[in-house]
N, C-alpha and C positions, 0 to 999 in steps of 0.2 A: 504494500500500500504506500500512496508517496506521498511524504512530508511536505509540510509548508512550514511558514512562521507561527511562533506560538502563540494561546491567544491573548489579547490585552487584558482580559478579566479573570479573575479566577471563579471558578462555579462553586457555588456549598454544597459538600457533602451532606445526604440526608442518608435517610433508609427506603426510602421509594427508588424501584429499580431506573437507570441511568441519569441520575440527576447531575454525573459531574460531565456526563455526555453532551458536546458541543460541538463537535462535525463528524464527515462519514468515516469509515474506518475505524472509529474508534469502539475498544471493547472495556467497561468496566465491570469488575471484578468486587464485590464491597465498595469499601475505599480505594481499593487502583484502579488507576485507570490508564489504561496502555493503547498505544496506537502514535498516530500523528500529532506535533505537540509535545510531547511522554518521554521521559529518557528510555521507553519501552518500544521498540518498533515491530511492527508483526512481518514476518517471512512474506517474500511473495506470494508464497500458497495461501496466503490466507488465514480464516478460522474455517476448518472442516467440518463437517456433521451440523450444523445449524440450520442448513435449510433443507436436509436431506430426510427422507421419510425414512422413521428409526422402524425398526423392525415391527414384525405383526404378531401376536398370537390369536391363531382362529380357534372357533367354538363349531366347526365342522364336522359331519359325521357324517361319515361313508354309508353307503345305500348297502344295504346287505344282500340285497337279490338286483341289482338294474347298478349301471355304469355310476361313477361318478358320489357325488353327496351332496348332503342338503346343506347349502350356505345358514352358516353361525353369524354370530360377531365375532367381532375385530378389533382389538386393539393394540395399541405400539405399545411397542415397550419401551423403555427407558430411553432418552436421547445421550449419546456421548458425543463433548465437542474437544476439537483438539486445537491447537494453535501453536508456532514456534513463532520465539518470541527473540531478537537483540536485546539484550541488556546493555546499554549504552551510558558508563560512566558520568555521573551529573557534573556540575563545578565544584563540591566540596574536594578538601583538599582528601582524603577517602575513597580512592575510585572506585572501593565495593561497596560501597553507600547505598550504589541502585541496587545492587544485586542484595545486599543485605536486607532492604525494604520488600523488595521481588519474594525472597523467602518466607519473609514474616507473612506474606499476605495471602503466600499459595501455599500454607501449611495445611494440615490433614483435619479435618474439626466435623464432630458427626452435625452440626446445626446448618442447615440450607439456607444460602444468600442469594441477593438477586446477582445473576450473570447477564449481564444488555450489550447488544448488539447494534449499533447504528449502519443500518446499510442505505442506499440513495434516498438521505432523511426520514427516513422510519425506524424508527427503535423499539426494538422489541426484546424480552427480557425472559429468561425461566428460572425457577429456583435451583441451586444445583450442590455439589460439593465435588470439592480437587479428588479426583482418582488416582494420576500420578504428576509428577515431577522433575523433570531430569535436567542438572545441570554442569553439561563438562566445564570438568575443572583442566582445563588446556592449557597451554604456552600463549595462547592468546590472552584469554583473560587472566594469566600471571604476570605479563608486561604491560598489560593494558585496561585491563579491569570489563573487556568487553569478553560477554560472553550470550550462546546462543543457546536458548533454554527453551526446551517444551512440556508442555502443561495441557493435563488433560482434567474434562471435569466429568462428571455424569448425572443429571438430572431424571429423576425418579419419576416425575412427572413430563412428559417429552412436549408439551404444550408449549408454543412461543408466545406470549401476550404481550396486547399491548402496555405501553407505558402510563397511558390514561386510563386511570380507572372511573366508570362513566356510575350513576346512580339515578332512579329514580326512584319519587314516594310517592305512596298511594292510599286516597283515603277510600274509607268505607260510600257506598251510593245513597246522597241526599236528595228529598224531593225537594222541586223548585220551589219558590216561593210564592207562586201563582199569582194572581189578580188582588189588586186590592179594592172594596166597596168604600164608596160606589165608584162604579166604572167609569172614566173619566176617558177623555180622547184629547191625544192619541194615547194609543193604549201601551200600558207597561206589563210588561209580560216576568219584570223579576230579574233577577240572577238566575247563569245556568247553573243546575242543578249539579254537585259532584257525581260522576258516572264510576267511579270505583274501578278503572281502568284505565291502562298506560301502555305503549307499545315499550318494549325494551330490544334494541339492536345489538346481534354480536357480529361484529365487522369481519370477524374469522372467516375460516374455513372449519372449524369442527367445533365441536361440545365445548362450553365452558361452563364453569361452576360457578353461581354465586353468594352471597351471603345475604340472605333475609332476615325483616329485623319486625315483628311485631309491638306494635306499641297501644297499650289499653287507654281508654277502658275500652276495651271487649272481651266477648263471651262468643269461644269456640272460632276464632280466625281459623279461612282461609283463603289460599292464594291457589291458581288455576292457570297454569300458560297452555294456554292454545294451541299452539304449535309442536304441544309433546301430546298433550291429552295427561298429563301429569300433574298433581295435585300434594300441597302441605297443607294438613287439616290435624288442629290440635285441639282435645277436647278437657279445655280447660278456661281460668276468667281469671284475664288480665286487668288487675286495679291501673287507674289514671297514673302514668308514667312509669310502669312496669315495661320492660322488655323482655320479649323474647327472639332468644339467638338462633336460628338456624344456617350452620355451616353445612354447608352441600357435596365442600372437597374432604369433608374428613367424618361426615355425618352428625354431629353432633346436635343439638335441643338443648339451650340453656335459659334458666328463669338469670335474668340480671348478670349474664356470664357465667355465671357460674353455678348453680342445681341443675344436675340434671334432668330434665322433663319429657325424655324421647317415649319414655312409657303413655303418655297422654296421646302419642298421633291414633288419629280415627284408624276404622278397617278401610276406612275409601282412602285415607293419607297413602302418597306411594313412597318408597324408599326414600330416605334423604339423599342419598347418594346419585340417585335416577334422573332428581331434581334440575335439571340442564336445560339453556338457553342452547338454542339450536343457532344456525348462521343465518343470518338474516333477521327479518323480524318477528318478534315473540310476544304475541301482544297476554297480556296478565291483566287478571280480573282480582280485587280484591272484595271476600263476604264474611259475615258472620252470623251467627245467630241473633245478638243486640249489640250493639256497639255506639259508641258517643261520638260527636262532632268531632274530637280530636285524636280521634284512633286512626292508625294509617299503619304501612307495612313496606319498608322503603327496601329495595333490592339493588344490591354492589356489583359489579362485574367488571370483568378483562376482558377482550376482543381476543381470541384465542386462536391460533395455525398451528396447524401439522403440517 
């Protein structure tokens, strides 16, 4: 990838994946961030495996009497990316400074960070941790402190998403406020009424998981996307500013983050895990049994590729 001059600003470091990302080529890591810019320069080859469809496992089974078998699902498995990387001596008087920093940051650690990729202005990110590391210790980098290191991660989840994470909230459906007496002209037909519905877009190419957030007073939410025939229906009563957490990637039901409440989904409620935005648009109804003006059920999501 070829260098320019460095940028005039520095970016702040956060924990939202690519935030210290400021043009193409560049790959951060946590807090490094390597490419053009970087005392870190990436190989001609590139980063490997990022855009490549990671392997399949099918849920197929062979026909026992007739050719062939009855198509299963499908899903990837794990994504692994690679990258060799220049370690290029900064101006400390230290010339293993970069490479000593390069170490610290591609150590072994079981806790998954965001890895971001900027390719022609699009960044996209997956959670992942370091698999391997390798870096000769050469005649090069003993006279000169440069050396050419490759780094590999694997991401458990092989989903690329976006860097925006998009939301919307949704209240319970209120009747309009119709006519008022006596009827006066021209006529006033009220506010429109909340319809309890929101289109939610995944800009993807496959399934993403989002996080729903139920908020009382209501009795017995739920939420319905259209576009799966999939349904979270909990039979339970949320007091005024009570939440409940439903995480989709890891399944979980939580009163206020933390009780568990996954014992309360109905027999119609489907798997938490099932619970996915498809690609394209997902339009979502929000209902309950009773529920107050100020009840609503806001849903988080990633724009998600394989």
């Amino acid at each position: 990838m070829a260098d320019d001059e460095d940028d005039s600003s520095t970016p702040t470091y956060d924990d939202s994946p690519g935030s210290l990302i400021t043009r193409d080529g560049q790959v951060q890591w946590g807090g490094l961030l390597i490419g053009p810019g970087t005392p870190y320069r990436i190989d001609r080859q590139g980063v490997t495996g990022w855009a490549d469809l990671p392997g399949l496992d099918s849920t197929d089974a062979n026909r026992p009497t007739a050719h062939g078998a009855w198509p299963g699902a499908r899903w990837a498995q794990p994504r692994t990316v690679s990258a060799s990387v220049w370690v290029l001596p900064d101006s400390s008087a230290d010339p293993g400074a970069s490479l000593d920093a390069f170490v610290r940051a591609t150590s072994a650690d079981d806790t998954e960070q965001w890895l971001a990729v900027r390719v022609h202005g699009r960044t996209t990110a997956v959670q992942a941790r370091i698999a391997q590391r390798v870096v000769p210790n050469d005649g090069i980098y003993a006279t000169s402190g440069v050396a050419k290191a490759s780094v590999q991660w694997i991401a458990a989840d092989p989903r690329r998403y976006d860097t925006e994470q998009r939301s919307t909230s949704i209240g319970l459906p209120q009747a309009g406020a119709g006519f008022s007496y006596p009827v006066l002209y021209p006529l006033d037909y009220g506010d429109l009424p909340e319809m309890g519905s929101a289109v939610a877009v995944n800009g993807g190419n496959t399934d993403t998981s989002p996080q729903v957030v139920f908020t009382g007073p209501v009795t017995r939410p739920r939420l319905i996307n259209h576009a799966t025939g999939r349904t979270l229906e909990y039979d339970l009563k949320l007091a005024a500013g009570d939440q409940l957490i439903v995480d989709t990637t890891e399944g979980t039901v939580l009163l206020g983050g933390s009780a568990s409440r996954l014992h309360t989904a109905t027999t119609g409620s489907s798997p938490e895990q099932s619970f996915v935005l498809r690609p394209g648009d997902n339009q979502l109804d929000f209902r309950a049994l009773e529920g107050g003006d100020t009840a609503d059920v806001q849903v988080t999501w990633r724009s998600a590729l394989l």
